[in-house]
C-alpha positions in Angstrom: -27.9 158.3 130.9 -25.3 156.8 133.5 -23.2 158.9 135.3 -20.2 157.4 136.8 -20.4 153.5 136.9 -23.6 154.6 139.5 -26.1 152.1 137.5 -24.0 149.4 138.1 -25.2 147.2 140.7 -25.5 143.0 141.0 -28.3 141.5 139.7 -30.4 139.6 141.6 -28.9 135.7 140.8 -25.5 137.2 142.2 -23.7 137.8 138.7 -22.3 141.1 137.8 -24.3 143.1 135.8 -21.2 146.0 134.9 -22.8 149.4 133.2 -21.8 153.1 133.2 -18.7 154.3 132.0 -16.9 151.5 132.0 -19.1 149.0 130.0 -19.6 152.3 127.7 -15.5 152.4 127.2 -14.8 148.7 126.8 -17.7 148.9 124.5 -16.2 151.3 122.4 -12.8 150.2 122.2 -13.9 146.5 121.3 -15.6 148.2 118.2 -13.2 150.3 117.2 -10.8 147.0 117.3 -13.5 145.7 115.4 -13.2 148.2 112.6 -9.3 148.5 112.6 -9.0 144.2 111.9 -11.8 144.5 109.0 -9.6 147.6 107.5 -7.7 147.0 104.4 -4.4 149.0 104.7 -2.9 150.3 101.9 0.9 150.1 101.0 1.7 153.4 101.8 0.7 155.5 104.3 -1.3 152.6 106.3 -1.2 154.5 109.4 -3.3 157.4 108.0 -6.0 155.0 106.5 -6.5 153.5 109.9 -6.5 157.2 111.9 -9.1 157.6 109.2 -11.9 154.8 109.6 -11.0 154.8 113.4 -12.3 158.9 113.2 -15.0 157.9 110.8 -16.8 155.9 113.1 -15.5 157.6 116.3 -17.4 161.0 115.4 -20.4 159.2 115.2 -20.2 157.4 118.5 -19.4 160.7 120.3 -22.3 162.2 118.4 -24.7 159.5 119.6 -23.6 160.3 123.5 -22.3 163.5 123.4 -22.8 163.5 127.4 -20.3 160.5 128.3 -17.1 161.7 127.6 -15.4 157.7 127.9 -16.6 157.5 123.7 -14.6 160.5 123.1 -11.6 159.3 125.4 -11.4 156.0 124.0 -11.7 157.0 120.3 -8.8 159.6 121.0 -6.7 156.6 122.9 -6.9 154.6 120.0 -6.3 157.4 117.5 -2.7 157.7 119.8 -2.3 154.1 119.7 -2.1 153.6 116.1 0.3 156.7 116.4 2.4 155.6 118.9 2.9 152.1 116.9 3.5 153.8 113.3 6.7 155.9 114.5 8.0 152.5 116.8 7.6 150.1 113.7 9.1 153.3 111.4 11.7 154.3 114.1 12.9 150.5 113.8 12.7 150.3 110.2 14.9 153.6 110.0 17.5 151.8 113.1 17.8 149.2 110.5 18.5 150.8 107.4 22.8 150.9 106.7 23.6 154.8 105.9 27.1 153.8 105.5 26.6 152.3 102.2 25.4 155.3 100.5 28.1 156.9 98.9 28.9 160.0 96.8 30.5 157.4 94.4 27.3 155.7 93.5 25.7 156.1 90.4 23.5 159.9 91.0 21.5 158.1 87.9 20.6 154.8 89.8 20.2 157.0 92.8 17.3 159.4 90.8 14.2 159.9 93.0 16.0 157.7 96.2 17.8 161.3 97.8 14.6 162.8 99.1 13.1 159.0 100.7 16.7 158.8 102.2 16.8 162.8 103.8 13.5 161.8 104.9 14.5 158.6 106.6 17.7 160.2 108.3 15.8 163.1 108.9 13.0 161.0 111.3 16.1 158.7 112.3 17.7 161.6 114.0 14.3 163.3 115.4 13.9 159.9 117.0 17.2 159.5 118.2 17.9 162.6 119.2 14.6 162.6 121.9 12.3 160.3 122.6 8.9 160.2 120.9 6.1 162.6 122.6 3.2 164.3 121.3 5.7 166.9 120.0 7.6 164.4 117.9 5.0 162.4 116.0 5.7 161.9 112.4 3.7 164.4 110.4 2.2 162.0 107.9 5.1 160.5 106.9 4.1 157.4 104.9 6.0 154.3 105.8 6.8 153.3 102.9 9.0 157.0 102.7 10.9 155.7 105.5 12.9 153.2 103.6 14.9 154.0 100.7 15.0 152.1 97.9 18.0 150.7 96.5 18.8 149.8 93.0 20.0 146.8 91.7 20.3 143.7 89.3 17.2 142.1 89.7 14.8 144.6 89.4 12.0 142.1 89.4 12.8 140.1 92.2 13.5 142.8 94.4 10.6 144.5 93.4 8.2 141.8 94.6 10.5 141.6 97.9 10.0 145.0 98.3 5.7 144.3 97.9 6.1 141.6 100.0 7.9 143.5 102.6 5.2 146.8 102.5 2.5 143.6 103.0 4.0 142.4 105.9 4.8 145.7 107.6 1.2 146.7 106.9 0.0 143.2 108.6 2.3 144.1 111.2 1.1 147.5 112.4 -2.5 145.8 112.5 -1.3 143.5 114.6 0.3 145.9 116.8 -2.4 148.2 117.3 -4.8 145.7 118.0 -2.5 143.9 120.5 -2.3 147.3 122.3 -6.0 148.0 122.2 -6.2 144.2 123.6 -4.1 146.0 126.3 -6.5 148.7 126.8 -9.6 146.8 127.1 -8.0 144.5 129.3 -7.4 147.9 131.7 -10.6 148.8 131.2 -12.3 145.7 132.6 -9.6 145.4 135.3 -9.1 149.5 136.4 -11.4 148.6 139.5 -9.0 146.1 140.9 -5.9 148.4 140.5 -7.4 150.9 141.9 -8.7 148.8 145.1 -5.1 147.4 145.1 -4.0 151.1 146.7 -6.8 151.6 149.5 -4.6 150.7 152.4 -2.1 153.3 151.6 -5.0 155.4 152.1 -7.6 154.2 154.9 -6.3 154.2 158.2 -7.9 152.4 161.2 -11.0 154.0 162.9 -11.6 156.5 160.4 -14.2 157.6 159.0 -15.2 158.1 155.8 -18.0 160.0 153.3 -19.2 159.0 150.2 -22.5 159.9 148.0 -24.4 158.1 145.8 -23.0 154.6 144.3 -20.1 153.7 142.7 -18.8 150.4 141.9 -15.1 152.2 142.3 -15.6 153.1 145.6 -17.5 150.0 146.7 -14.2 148.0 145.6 -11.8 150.6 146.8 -13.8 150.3 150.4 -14.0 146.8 150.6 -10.4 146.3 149.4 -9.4 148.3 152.6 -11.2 145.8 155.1 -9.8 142.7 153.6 -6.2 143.9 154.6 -8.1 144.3 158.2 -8.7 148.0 158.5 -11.8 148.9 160.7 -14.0 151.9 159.9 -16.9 153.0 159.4 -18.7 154.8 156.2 -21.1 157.8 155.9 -23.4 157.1 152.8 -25.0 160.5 151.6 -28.4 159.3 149.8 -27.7 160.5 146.0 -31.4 162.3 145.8 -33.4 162.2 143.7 -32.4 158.9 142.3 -30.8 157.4 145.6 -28.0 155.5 144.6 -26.9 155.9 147.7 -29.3 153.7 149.6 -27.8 150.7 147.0 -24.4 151.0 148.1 -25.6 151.4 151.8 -26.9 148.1 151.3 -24.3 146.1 149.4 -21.2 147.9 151.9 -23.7 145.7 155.2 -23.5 143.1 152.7 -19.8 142.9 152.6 -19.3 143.4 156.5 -18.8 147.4 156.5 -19.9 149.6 159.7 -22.0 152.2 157.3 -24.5 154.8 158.1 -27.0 156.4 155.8 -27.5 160.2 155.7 -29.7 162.6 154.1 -27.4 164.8 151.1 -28.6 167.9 153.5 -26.8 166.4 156.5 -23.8 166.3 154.9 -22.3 170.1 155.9 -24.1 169.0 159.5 -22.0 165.5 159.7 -18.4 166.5 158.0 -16.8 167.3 160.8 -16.7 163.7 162.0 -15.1 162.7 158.8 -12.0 162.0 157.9 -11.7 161.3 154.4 -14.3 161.8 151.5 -14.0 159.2 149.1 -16.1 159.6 146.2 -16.0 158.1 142.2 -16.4 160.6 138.7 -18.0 160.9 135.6 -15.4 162.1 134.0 -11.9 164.1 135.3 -10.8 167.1 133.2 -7.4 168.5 131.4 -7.5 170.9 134.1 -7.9 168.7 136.8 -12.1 169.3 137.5 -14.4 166.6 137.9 -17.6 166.0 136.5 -19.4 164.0 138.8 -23.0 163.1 140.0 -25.4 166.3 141.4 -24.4 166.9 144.8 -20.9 166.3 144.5 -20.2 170.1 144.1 -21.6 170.5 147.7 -19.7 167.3 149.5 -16.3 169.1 148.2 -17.5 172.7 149.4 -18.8 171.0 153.0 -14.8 169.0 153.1 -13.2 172.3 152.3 -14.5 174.2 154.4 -13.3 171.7 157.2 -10.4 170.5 155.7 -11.5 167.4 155.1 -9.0 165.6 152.0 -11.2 165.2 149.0 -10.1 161.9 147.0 -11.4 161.2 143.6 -11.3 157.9 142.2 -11.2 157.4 138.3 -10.3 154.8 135.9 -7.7 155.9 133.1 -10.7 155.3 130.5 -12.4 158.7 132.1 -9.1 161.3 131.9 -10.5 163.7 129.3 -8.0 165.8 127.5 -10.7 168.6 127.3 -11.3 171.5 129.3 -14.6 172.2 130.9 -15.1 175.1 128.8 -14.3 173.8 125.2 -17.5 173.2 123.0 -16.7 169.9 122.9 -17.7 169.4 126.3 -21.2 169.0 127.5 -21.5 169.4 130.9 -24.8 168.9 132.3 -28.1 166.9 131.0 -31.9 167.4 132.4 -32.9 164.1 133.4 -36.5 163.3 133.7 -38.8 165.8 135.9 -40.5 162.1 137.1 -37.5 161.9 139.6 -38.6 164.6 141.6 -42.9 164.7 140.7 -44.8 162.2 139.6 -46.9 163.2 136.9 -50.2 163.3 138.8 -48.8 165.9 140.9 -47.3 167.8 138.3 -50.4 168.2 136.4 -52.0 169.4 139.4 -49.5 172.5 138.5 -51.2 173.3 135.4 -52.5 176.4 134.8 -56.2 175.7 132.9 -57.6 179.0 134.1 -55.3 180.7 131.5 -56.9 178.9 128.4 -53.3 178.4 127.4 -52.4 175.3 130.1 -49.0 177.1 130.4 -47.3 175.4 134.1 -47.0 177.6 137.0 -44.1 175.2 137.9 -41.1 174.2 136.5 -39.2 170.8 137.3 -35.1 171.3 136.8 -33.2 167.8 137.3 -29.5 168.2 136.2 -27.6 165.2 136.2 -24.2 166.2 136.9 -22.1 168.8 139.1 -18.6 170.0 138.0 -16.3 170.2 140.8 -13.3 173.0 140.6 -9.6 171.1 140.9 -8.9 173.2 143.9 -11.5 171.3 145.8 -9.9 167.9 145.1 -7.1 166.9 147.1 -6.6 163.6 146.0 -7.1 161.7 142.5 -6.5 157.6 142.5 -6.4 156.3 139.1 -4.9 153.0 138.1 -1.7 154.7 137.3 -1.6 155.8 140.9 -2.2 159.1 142.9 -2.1 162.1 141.2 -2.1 165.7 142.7 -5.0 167.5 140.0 -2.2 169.8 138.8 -0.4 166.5 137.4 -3.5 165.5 135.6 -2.7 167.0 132.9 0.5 165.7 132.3 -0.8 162.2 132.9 -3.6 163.1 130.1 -0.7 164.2 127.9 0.5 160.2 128.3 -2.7 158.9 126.2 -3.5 161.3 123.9 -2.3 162.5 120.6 -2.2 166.6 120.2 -3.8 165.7 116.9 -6.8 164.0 118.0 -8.2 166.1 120.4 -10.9 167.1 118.3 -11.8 163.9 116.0 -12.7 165.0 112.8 -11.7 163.7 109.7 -10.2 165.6 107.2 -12.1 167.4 104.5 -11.1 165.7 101.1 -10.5 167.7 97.5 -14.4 166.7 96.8 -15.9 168.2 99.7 
């Protein structure tokens, strides 16, 4: 299981060998593109078939990895995506349409059947016009095909295979569009490092100093960002026990030319008061502004609290879940391997044989994650910028759909 982007780190031949969160993310979204471009859309309601096989396979991805929330927050993106381009190609078909040239002096017989499509049509015409679209406004399943009226005349025929050939292009077209926007997101995905890093020197200050634990690829950039534009400083790297990321990124920040000092994750509370800033990355960055982030992470913001230290977070779009920490959607923690702590010699040594029932006498408990409260952070940096955690979730609110929080399809008449 990775938590964060921690199990990055570059392979031996010097090429980038990118895992965690944001490999599991681009991942998902390049499948999911995958499955919208093999989709046949129907005529009508095309935006609803795609919302469907994008759910399909999006609750069995979240069920596979229940513990890394990016599935879940990628599915749900693309779920808004296709949502967000349905009502802009509808809200441009309805801009197009001329509502002057229905009169009460038409033919009510040539007209049968056309007044609902048209109420319809002016009725999402004005909710679109009158405010701009939000989760609030979504069309409710309004088929595209409802939102252009259909007009009588002459040549029945040849307008009727206009008409087919116009529902065929505007289903090409929303295709297109949604996978030119998921082209988008993958492209922030693979690039949310670098936007990030682009804002450390409004941040880092010269001669500070400044804590970190564990490894993150994030921070890494964010760090070494701050010394290309000639900022001096020097970093405190808290271990990451008991899988020691921490003595990675020690490491690779020498490598790059950074004044960095290893600590044990107990020295922390001793050394905070010589910091100045504590920099760290997340697994994932609640609704309500929490963090879920590597064990030990809980402590580092109690230890900068308590000495009012600014706690900065720094997390990729791709890991802003529209959850809350306490929906059953949301699994927090994960026992990792007992190994990490005790090697199996020794833990056998724990055994109780006298018993006849070889029950242990000790028990190994190696959770994987902390969750941090929002009123410990100070600080998030995303690559839409810094964030105070009671903004989060209005940022959230940005890149997902009401509708999607929970990604289920829906039940059909022969279920």
């Amino acid at each position: 299981m990775n938590t964060d982007d921690s199990s990055w780190w570059p392979m031996g031949d010097g090429g980038d060998k990118i895992e965690g969160s944001q490999a599991t993310a681009r991942q998902t979204a390049e499948l999911l593109r995958s499955v919208i471009s093999q989709q046949r859309v129907p005529y009508t309601n095309q935006a609803g078939a795609l919302i469907d096989a994008v759910k399909a396979i999006g609750e069995q991805l979240i069920a596979a990895n229940p513990v890394e929330l990016a599935v879940g927050n990628i599915v749900r993106r693309v779920l808004h995506i296709i949502r967000e381009e349905d009502l802009s190609l509808t809200t441009a078909a309805i801009g197009g349409l001329n509502l002057s040239a229905v009169s009460d002096d038409e033919n009510d017989d040539d007209r049968d059947g056309d007044s609902t499509l048209s109420a319809a049509a002016v009725a999402a015409a004005a909710r679109s016009t009158l405010r701009p679209p939000s989760l609030q406004t979504l069309l409710e399943d309004t088929p595209v095909s409802a939102a252009v009226p259909q007009t009588s005349s002459s040549g029945g025929d040849s307008e009727g295979k206009s008409k087919s050939a116009d529902k065929s292009s505007r289903s090409r077209k929303l295709k297109h569009d949604v996978i030119e926007a998921v082209n988008e997101l993958i492209q922030d995905i693979v690039t949310c490092h670098e936007q990030i890093a682009e804002q450390a020197v409004e941040h880092i200050h010269q001669n500070e100093v400044i804590l970190t634990l564990g490894s993150s690829r994030t921070v890494l950039e964010f760090l070494f960002a701050a010394k290309e534009k000639k900022r001096s400083f020097r970093v405190f790297v808290a271990e990451g026990a008991p899988r020691y990321q921490g003595h990675l990124l020690a490491k690779e920040l020498v490598a790059r030319g950074l004044q960095t000092t290893l600590i044990t994750d107990s020295a922390v509370f001793a050394m905070i008061s010589r910091v100045n800033m504590v920099i760290v990355g997340a697994h994932a960055v609640m609704a309500n502004g929490g963090v879920i982030a590597p064990v030990g992470m809980n402590l580092v913001a109690l230890a900068a609290q308590k000495h009012a230290v600014p706690f900065v977070v720094l997390a990729g779009s791709h890991k802003l879940c529209p959850l809350y920490p306490h929906n059953p959607e949301v699994l927090l923690n994960e026992l990792r391997s007992p190994s990490e702590l005790l090697d199996f010699g020794e833990f056998s040594d724990c055994m109780d044989f006298g018993s006849g029932s070889g029950s242990p006498l000790l028990h190994v408990v190696n959770p994987a994650f902390d969750y941090v409260p929002p009123k410990l952070v100070s600080l998030f940096i995303t690559d839409a910028g810094g964030h105070n955690p009671s903004y989060m979730y209005r940022l959230i609110a940005d890149y997902y759909s009401a509708d999607d929080l929970v990604v289920q399809r829906r039940a059909t008449a022969g279920n």
